[in-house]
N, C-alpha and C positions, 0 to 999 in steps of 0.2 A: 315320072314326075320328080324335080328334084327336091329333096327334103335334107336339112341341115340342123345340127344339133351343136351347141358350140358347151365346150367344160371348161373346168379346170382352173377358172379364176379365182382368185383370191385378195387378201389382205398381208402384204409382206417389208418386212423393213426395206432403206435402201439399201442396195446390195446383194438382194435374193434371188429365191427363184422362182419361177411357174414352169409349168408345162401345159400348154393348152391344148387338148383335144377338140375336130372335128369331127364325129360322124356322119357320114353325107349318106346318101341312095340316091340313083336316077342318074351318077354323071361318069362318061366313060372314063377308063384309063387316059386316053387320050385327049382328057382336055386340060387344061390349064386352071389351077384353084391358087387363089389366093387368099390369105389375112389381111385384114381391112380394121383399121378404129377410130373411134371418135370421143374426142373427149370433151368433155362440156364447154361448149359454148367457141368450138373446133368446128372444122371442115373434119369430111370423112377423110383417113390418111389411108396412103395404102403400104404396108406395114412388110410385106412379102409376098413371093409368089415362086411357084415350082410349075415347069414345064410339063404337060403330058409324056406320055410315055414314047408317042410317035416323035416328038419334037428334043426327045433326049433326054430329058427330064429334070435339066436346069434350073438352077435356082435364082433369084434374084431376091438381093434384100436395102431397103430404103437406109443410106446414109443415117441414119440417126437409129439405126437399130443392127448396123453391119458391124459386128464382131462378138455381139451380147445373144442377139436370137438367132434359131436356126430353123427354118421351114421344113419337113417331110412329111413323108406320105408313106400310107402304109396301105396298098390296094387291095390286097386279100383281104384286110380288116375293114376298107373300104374306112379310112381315116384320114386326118390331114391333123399335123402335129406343128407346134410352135412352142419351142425352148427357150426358154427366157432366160438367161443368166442376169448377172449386175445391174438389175436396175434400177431407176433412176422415178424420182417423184413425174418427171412429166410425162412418165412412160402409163400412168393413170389414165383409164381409156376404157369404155366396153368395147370389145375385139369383137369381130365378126369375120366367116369363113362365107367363102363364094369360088364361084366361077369367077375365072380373070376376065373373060370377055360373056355379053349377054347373061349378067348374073341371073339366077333363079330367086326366085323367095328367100327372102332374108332371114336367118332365125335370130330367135332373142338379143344371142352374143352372150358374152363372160365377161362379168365385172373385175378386172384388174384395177388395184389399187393400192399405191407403192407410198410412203408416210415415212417421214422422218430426211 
């Protein structure tokens, strides 16, 4: 069963940083996890995504977040990480971690929140 625990959010000037932690259970090496957000009164975005391990383990990151965040995975720790560098007031969003295809159960997410 897959279960998802999302961290690491916060309250930071523009310019900062986060690091947001995943922990998941229940989803192979080999499937595809992504970060996912939504910010009030937004459609869900889809934020990043890292290939399985059969698939290479590739990453991809959404145009409006490609040079500031970085997606990884750490599967011994059985974690999915999101590095946030520089960011920016509309980067304001609870984050959420999933499966890229046929998500599981959604967890809470991490209130990120960037001011000034």
């Amino acid at each position: 069963q897959v279960q998802l625990v999302e961290s690491g959010g916060g309250s930071v000037p523009a310019g900062g940083s986060l690091k947001l932690s995943c922990t998941f259970s229940g989803i192979s090496e080999n499937r595809a996890m992504a970060w996912s957000r939504r910010a009030p009164g937004k459609k869900f975005e889809l934020v990043a995504r890292i290939n399985g391990l059969s698939e290479g383990g590739g990453t991809y990151h959404d145009d409006t977040v490609a040079g500031r965040f970085t997606i990884s995975r750490d599967n011994k720790k059985n974690t999915l990480y999101l590095q946030m560098n520089d960011l920016h007031p509309e980067d304001t969003a609870t984050y959420f971690c999933n499966l890229f295809t046929f998500p599981g159960p959604w967890g809470r997410g991490t209130q990120v929140t960037v001011f000034g």
